[in-house]
N, C-alpha and C positions, 0 to 999 in steps of 0.2 A: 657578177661576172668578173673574172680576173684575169681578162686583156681587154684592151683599147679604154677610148676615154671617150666623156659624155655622158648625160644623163638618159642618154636613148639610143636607140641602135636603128640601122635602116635594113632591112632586105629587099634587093635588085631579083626578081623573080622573072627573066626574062623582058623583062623593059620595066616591069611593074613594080613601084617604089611601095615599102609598106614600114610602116616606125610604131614600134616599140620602147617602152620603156625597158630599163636593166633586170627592172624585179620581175613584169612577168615572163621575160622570157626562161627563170627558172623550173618554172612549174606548167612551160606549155604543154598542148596537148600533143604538140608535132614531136615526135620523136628527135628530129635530124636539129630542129628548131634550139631544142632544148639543150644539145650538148652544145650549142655554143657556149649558154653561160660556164660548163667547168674547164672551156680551153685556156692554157696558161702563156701560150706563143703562139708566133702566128702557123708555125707549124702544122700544129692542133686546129686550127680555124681553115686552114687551106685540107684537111681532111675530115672538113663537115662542106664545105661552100667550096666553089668553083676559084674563086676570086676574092681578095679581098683590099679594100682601100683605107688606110689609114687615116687620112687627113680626113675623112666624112665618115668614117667607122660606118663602112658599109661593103654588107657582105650580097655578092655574087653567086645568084644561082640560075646557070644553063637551065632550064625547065620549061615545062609547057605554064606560060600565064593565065592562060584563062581555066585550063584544072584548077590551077593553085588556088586562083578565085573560087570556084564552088570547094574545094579543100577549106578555105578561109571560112565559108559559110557553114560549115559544120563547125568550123571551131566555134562560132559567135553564135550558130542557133539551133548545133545540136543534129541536124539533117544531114544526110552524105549521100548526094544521087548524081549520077550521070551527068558528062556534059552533054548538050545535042549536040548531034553531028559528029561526033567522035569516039573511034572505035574504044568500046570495053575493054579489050586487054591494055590498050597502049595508058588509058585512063589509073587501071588497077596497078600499072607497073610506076603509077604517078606517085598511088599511096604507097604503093610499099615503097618507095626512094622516102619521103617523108615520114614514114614511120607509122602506117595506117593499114587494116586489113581488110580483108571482107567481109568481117563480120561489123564493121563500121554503117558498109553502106543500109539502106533502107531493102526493107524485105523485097520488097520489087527487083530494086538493083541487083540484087543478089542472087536472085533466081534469072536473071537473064545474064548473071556472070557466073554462073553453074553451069548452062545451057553453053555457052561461049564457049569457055576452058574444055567444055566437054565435047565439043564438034571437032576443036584446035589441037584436044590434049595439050595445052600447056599448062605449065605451072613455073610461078614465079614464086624462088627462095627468097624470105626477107632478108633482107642486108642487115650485118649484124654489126655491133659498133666495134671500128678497130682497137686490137688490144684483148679486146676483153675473148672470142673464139682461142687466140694465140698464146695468151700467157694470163688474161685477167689481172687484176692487180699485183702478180707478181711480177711483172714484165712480161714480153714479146719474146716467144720461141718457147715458154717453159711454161707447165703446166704443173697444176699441183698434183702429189696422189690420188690425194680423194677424186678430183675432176677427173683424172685418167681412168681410174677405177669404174667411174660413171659410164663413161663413154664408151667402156666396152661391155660393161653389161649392155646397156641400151643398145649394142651393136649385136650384139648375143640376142639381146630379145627381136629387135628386129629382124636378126635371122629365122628365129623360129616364128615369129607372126607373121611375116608379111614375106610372103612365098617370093615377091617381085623385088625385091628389095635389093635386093644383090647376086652375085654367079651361086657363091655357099645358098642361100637360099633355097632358089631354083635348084639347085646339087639334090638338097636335103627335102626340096616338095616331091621333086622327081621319086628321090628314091621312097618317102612316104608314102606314095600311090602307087609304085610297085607291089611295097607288103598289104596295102590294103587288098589291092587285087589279087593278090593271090591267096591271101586268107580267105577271101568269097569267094575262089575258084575251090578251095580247099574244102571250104564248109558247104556248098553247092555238091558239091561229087561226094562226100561222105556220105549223103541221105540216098544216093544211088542203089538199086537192086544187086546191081554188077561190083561196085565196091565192098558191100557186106556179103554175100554170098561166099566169096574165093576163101574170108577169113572164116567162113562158117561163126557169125557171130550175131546174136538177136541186137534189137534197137537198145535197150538199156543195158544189155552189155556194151554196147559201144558207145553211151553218153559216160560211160564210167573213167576215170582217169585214174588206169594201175602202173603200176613199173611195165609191162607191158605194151600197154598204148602207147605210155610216151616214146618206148622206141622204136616205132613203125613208123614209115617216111611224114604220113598225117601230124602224128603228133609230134616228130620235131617238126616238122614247118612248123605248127600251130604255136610251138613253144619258141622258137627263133621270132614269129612277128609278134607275140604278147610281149616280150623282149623286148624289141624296139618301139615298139608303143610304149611298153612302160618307161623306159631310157628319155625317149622324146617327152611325155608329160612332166616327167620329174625335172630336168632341164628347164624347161619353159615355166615349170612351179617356182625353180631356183632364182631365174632370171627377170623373173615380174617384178614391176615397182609396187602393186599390192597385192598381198598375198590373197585377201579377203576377195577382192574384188575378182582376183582368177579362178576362186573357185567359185565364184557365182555366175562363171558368163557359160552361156548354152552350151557352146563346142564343146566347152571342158571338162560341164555333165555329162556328157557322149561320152567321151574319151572316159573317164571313168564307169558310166554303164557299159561300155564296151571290155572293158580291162577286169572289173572287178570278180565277171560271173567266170572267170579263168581261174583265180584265186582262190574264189569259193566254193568251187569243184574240189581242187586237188587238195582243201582241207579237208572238206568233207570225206573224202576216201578216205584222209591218213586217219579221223577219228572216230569214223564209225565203221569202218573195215568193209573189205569188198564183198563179203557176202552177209552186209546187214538186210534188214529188210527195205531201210530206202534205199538201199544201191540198186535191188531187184527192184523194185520197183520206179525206179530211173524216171519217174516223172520230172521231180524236182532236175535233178541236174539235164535235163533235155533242155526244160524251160530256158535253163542260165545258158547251157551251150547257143540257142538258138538267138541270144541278147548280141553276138556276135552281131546280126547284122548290122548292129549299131553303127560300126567300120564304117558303112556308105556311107552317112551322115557326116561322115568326118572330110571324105569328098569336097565339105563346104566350105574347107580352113583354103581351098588351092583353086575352087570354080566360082569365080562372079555369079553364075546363074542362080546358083545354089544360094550363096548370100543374099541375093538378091530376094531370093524368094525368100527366107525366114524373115528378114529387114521388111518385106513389105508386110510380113501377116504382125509383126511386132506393131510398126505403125497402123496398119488398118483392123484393130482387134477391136474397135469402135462395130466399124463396117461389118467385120464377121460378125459379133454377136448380132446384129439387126438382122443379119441376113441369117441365122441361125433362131431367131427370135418369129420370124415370118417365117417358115420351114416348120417349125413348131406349131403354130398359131392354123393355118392351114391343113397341117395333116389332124390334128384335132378335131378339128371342122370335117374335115371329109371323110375321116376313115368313122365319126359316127354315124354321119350321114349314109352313108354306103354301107353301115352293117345296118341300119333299120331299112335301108330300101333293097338287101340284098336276104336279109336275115329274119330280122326285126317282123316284117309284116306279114302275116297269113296270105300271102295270096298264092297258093297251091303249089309254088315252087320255091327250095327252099336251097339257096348257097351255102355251102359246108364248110366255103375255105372260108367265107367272112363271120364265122359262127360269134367272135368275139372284136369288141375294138380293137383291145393290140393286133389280131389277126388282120384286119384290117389298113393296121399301119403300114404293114408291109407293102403293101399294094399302091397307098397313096404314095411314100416313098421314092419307091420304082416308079410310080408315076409321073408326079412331078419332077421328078430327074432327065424326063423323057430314058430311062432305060428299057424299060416294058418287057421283063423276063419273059412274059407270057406265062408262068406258074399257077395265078389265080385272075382269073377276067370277072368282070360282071355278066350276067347270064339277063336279067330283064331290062327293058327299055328304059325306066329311069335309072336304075343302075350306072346304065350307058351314055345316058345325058351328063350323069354325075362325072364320067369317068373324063368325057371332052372338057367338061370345068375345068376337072382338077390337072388336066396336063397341059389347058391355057393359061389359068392359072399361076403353073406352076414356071412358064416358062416368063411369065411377067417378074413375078416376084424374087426370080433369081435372075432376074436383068436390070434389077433398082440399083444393087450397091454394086454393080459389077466396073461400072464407069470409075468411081471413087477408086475402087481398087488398083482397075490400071492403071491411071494418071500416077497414084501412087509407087506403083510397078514400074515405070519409067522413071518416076524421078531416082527414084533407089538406085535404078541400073547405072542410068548416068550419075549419079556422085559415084559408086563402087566404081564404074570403068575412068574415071576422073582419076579418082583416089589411086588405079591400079597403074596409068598413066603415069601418075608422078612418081613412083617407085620404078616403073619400068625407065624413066629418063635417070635416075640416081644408079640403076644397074646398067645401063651404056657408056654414063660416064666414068663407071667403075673399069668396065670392060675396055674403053678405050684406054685412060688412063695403064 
């Protein structure tokens, strides 16, 4: 420590005396704690602590005492829970003044200060230490290049990821779900009787992309929003901190399944010519045209609900296979049961649709889904016993993981509308400011 004198130091934590020695305060766990040892005046020391007294080298902190005490008990044995009787936000706004987050507290904790922030939408910025936001070790008001450099990519990327983040944001989610929408208004009215007709033109002639299609109103839209799709990917490819890691995350397979069957069209035409045999035969480029509806999915980058749901089948892929596992496990079971009692046995009548097991499958299926096309029924008595098993059954064994799943559904939602929360608070202050 390189101010005050003494072989120990004391902290006044709202009445509550606590003495240390010099040495461990270098390497405590408290954030706030620990920049006392590199203050050089008392300057420095009166912007870590409230107060401070020279003659007893004792430092002053306005705070809740009895936090600081279960604060204290984490430092000594590792634990970070709750005080009773006192509200969770006012608590967490305790640790982050000291230099603690929520991933400190114990798993309990934390899920009732999930549940909290997310009833309140608040969110609490950590405090950062003075100096180092403003200039970092080159002084106060100056910034280096490289750190400026940072800050506006990371401003850049959070405009493109996080639709909430700011007014440009919101500008640029807006207008991404304009072209979305209108590309699947575009490719919806294409497949129309009344749009191909007037051109007098078959279905693989119109999956084809000649000098022609591209200049009819469809094909420019279509090439205007592959445009800004590609512009928006390539930007956000630019602006990531890992290149690797951006092209592994799901959206941004979308965003390239959605882009690349454009690509792979209008090469095809230029090198195997418009009247080769696969252009007449336009199965191939239907397929890729049709890859378009990817688009929706993209819907996911700008709606909670939609994150929500991928976020929870990511986490509950446990639950799905089990429930994909009994699904299986039971149509097995019933669809041979129901061909030997429908099929299988001589007795003078004889079902045509259950001729075979897989034939049968269809039937358990629709069954236990409770759908019940009505396409193939059981025609004899135990047939029919079989038929009430299997849609009791069916409605048991897909109400096992159903529970797991929502609990999970909810907690997702609430972090994502937490998470959207605290970016919408950074875009008011933007806007007010």
């Amino acid at each position: 420590m390189n101010f005050g004198r003494g072989p120990s130091v004391v902290l006044n934590v709202g009445g509550t005396r606590y003495s240390f020695s010099r040495e461990v305060l270098k390497d405590f766990p408290l954030r706030r704690v620990s920049r006392l040892h590199g203050c050089l005046s008392e300057q420095d020391v009166l912007e870590v602590c409230d107060d401070y007294d020279r003659e007893r080298n004792e430092y002053f902190f306005d705070r809740h005492s009895e936090a600081f005490g279960f604060i204290m008990l984490y430092v000594r044995h590792g634990h970070l829970r709750f005080v009773p009787h006192m509200c969770e936000l006012s608590f967490y706004n305790e640790m982050i003044y000291w230099g603690l987050e929520g991933s400190h507290l114990d798993y309990c904790c934390q899920r009732r200060l999930d549940d909290r922030m997310s009833e309140t939408c608040t969110y609490y910025a950590a405090e950062e230490p003075p100096g180092e936001p403003a200039g970092g070790p080159e002084g106060k008001g100056r910034r280096p290049a490289g750190a400026e450099g940072g800050r506006w990519l990371e401003r850049m990327r959070r405009t493109f990821e996080e639709p909430t983040s700011s007014v440009a944001a919101q500008v640029l989610a807006t207008v991404s779900i304009l072209f979305v929408i209108v590309s699947m208004v575009v490719l919806c009215a294409s497949t129309l009787p009344e749009w191909r007709v007037p051109e007098n033109r078959s279905v693989e002639e119109q999956s084809r992309y000649t000098a022609e299609s591209v200049r009819e109103p469809s094909g420019i839209i279509e090439a205007i929003c592959i445009g800004w799709f590609t512009a928006e990917c390539i930007v956000r490819f630019i602006v990531s901190k890992n290149k690797c890691e951006f092209v592994r995350r799901p959206l941004n397979i979308i965003d390239l399944l959605a882009i690349t069957p454009y690509y792979i069209s209008v090469l095809m035409t230029v090198f195997t010519g418009e009247n080769s045999q696969l252009q007449r035969a336009g199965v191939t480029l239907r397929v890729l045209r049709m890859m378009r509806i990817f688009w929706v999915i993209k819907l996911a980058r700008h709606f909670i609900g939609l994150q929500t749901l991928g976020l929870t089948l990511k986490r509950c892929y446990r639950e799905m296979v089990m429930l994909l596992v009994f699904i299986c496990v039971a149509m097995a079971i019933f669809s041979a049961l129901s061909q030997l009692l429908e099929n299988g046995l001589d007795l003078g009548t004889k079902n045509k649709d259950y001729a075979s097991i897989p034939a049968a499958c269809w039937w358990v299926i629709i069954s236990m889904t409770t759908v019940g096309y009505g396409d193939m029924c059981p025609i004899t008595v135990p047939g029919r016993i079989l038929g009430g098993i299997c849609v009791v059954s069916g409605i048991v064994l897909l109400a096992l993981p159903i529970t797991f799943i929502y609990h999970s559904f909810v907690q997702c939602y609430h972090e994502l509308k937490f998470r959207s929360a605290r970016y919408s608070r950074s875009l008011s202050a933007e806007f007010l400011n």
